[in-house]
N, C-alpha and C positions, 0 to 999 in steps of 0.2 A: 835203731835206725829211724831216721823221723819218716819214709816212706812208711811203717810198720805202722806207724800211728796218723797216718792220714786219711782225712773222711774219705777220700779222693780214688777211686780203682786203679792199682798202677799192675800191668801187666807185661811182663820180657818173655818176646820168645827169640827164637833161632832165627837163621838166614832162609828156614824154608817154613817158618812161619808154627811153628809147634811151641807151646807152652811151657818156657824154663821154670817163671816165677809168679808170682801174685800176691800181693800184698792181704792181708785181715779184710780190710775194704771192698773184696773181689766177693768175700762168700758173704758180705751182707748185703752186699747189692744182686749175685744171683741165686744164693744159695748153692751154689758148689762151692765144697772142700778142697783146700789145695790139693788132696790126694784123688781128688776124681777126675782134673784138667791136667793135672802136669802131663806132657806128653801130647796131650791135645790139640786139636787150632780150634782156634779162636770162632769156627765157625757154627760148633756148638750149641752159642749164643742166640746165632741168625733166627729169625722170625717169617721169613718167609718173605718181609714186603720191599725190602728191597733190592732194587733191580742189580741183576749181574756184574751189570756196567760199571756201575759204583763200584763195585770190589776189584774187579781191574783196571780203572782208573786210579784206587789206592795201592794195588799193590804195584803200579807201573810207578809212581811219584816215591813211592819208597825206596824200592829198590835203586832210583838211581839219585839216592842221598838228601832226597827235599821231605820236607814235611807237610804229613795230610791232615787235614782237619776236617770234619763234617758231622754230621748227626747219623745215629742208626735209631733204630726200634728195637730191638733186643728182646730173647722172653729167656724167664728164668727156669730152673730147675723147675718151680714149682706153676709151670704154664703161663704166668701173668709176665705181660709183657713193661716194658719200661724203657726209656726214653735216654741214648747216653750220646753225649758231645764227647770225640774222641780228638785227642792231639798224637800222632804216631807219629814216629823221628828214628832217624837209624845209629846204633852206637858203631863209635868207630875204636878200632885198636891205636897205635902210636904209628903205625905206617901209612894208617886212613884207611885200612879197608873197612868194611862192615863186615860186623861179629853179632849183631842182636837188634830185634826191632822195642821200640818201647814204647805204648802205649799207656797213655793218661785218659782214663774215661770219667765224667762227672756225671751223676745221673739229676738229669734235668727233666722229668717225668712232670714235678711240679710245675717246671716253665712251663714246657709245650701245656700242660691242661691248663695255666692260667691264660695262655696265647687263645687254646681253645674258645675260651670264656670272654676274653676279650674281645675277641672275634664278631662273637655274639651277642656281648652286650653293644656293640658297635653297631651294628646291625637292629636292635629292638631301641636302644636308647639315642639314638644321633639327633632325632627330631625334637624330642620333646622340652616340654618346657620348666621342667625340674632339673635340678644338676643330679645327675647321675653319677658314681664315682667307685671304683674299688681301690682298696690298698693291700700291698704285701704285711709280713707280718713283720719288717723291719720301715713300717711307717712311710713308707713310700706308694706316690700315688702310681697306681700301671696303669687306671684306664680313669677319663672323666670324659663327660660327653662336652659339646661346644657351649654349653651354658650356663659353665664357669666364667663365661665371656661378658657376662650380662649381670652375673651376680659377684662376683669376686674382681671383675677387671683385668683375668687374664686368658691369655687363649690357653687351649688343652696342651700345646704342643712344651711350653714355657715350664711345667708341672706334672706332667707324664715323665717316670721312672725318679721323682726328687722326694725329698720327703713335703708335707704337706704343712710344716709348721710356719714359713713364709707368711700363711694366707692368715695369721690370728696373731692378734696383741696377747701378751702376755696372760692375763686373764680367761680370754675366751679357750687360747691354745693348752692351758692347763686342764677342761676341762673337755676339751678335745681329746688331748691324749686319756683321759680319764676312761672317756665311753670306748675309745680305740681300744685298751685293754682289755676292758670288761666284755667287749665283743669276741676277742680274740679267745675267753673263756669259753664261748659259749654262749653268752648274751647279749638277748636283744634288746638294745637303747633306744631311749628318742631323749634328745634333750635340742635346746635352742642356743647356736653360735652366731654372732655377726661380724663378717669379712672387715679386716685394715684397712682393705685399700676403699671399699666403697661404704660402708657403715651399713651394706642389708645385712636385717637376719633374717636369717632362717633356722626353718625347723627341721631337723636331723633326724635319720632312722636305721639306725644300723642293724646288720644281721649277720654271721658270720659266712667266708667263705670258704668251701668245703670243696674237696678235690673228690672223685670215683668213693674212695674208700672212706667218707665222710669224715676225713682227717681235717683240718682246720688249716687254711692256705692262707686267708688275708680275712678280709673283711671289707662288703659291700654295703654300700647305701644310696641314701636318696638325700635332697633338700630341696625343701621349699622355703623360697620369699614368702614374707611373711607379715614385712615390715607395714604394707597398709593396713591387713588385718590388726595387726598390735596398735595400730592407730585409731583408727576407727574405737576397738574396745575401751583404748584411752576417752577420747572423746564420748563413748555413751556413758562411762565410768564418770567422768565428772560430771555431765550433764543430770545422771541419775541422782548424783548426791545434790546436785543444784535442787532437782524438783523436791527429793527428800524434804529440804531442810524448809524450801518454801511450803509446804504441803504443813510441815510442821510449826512454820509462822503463823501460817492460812489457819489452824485449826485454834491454835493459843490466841490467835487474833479473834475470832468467832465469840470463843469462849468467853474471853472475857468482854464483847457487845453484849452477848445472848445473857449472860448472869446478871446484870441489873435490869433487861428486862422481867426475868423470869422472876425474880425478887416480886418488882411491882405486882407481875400478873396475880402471884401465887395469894400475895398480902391482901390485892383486892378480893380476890373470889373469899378465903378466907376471912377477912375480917369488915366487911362491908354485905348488908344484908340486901343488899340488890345488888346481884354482880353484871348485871345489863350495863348499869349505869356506872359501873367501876372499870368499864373498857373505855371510857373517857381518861380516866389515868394511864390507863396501860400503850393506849394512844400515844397521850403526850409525851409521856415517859419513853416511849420505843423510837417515836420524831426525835428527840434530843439528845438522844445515844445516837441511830443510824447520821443526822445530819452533824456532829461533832466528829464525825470518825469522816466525813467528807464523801459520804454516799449520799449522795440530794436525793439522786432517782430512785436509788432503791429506798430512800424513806420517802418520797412523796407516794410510792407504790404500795409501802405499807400500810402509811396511814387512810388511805383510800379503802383499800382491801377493809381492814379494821371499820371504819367510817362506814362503807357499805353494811357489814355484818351487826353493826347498830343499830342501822336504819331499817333492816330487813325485821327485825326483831320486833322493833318497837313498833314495828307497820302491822307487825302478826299480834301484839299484842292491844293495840285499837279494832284490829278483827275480829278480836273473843271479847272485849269488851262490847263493842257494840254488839255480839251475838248473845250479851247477854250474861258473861263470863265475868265477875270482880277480878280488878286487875291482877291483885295477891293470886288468885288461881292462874290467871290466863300465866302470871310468870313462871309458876313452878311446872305449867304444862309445858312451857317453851325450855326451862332446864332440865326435864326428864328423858324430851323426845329427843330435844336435839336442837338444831340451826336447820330447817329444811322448810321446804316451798310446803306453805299452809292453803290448802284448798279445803275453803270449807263447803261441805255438800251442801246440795240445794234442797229446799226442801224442809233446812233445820225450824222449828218452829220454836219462837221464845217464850208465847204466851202459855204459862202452865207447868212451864217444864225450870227444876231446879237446877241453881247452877249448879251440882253437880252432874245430873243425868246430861245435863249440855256438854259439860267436857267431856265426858266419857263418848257420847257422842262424834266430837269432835274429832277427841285423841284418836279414834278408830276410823275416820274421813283419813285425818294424815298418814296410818299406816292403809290405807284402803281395802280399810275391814269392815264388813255390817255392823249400824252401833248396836247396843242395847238399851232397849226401850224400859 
């Protein structure tokens, strides 16, 4: 018999309401045995919450040949209670009297606690300004808050109980149902979809949804727009390879200014026995590199700079000369010590004194040490 093999509670009883029959379906939804209800009524079941009135209002619409339909709350054999949609109708014989009531119970346990849920995500999620969304586990949306409205282009009411593949081109929706399933396992996704109808994306975060018994009911998430953030990254992304590559001209550009003066520099200090007078080359040579590359100001600044540190030189070295100093000395004191403001102390006296004891002298004025006599 196909009632035998139905997920579905089918339940007959008598005209005074006692338990003929029950289908397999009956002892897995309360845990009683066909052998411990036959004979019974139905009220067994009863849970205590609902009102009297209910059940003589059912049994007043039965008995005279209409059919009831409504919700109870139910608790099983085993105390826990569960949630069943009844359809009750009366069998008639060939004369039309009534010989049996039949009740079809579906246990909707899952509804009511995803109603519950929805309830309350209604309530915490209505304002905000992410899309909010659950789905059942056959891909249909139950609950989305209003800001689907903003991001997808459609109201909640258009996609509440449908399935959700409407909202994705081919591509995105294949990767949609991807993380749908993978949530339905047990895991938690984030991955990034953009809506048909308006081209935002957003970033997605799915988590599964679990009923009392932490059994797996659907599957909840979040999204966020995203699309200026992905924008913006675009635009510092190529901005950053812009400075990259200039930073990398800038420095190959340097290089090769800075190499033939370094050449000059190096050749004069190295092979020209007064390297004072070899910044006269290194001079011209650094002017006609900076001004060929079309830096004016920064080679008139250079050769100033340069120009100055020649002048400054050869002024200190007229200072040790007339203190008394041969020039050949005065230069090698000025490439020992350095390039630095020559104060010569007061007091030096020339008459008598060799030019070495003078430089020594000297050399210890510039670092502003006592000389030795």
């Amino acid at each position: 018999m196909a009632v035998e093999q139905s997920p579905i509670t089918v339940i007959i009883t008598n005209t005074e309401g006692n338990i003929e029959y029950v289908n397999p379906a009956f002892f897995r939804q309360t845990g009683y045995t066909p052998e411990e209800v036959i004979g019974q009524n139905p009220r067994i079941l009863k849970s205590g919450t609902t009102p009297p009135e209910v059940y003589k209002r059912l049994w007043k619409t039965i008995t005279s040949g209409k059919v009831w339909q409504g919700e109870f709350l139910n608790k099983k054999k085993n105390g826990e209670f569960y949630w069943g949609y009844a359809s009750i109708f009366p069998i008639r014989n060939h004369i039309g009297a009534i010989t049996n009531f039949i009740g079809i119970v579906e246990d909707i346990t899952a509804h009511k606690q995803m109603d519950d849920k929805l309830k309350t995500f209604e309530v915490l999620f209505s304002e905000i300004k992410d899309m909010v969304y659950a789905c059942d586990t056959n891909r249909n949306i139950v609950f989305v808050n209003k800001s689907i409205e903003a991001l997808a282009g459609h109201k909640p009411e258009e996609f509440t109980g449908k399935p959700f593949a409407p909202l994705f081109d081919e591509e995105n929706l294949e990767k949609a149902v991807d993380n749908y399933t993978r949530t339905l396992k047990g895991e938690n996704t984030e991955y990034e979809l953009c809506f048909k109808d308006t081209g935002i994306l957003c970033e997605y975060k799915n988590i599964p949804l679990r009923d009392e018994k932490g059994e797996i009911i659907g599957v909840m998430g979040i999204a966020r727009d995203i699309t200026e953030r992905k924008r913006i990254e675009k635009e510092l992304r190529v901005l950053n390879e812009f400075l990259e590559r200039r930073v990398d001209e800038r420095t190959k550009e340097l290089v090769s200014l800075a190499y033939p003066l370094s050449v000059t520099f190096h050749r004069a200090f190295d092979e020209t026995p007064d390297p004072f007078l070899a910044l006269e080359d290194v001079i011209k040579t650094g002017a006609d590199v900076l001004l060929t590359s079309g830096r004016e100001s920064s080679a008139v600044k250079g050769i100033e700079l340069i120009r100055e540190l020649v002048e400054r030189a050869e002024k200190r070295i007229r200072i040790l000369a007339g203190a008394g100093v041969n020039e050949s000395n005065a230069r090698m004191l000025l490439r020992e010590t350095g390039v630095q403001e020559l104060h010569v102390a007061t007091g030096v006296q020339k008459g008598g004194e060799t030019d070495s004891t003078l430089v020594n002298r000297l050399f210890h004025s510039i670092n502003n040490e006592p000389g030795i006599d």
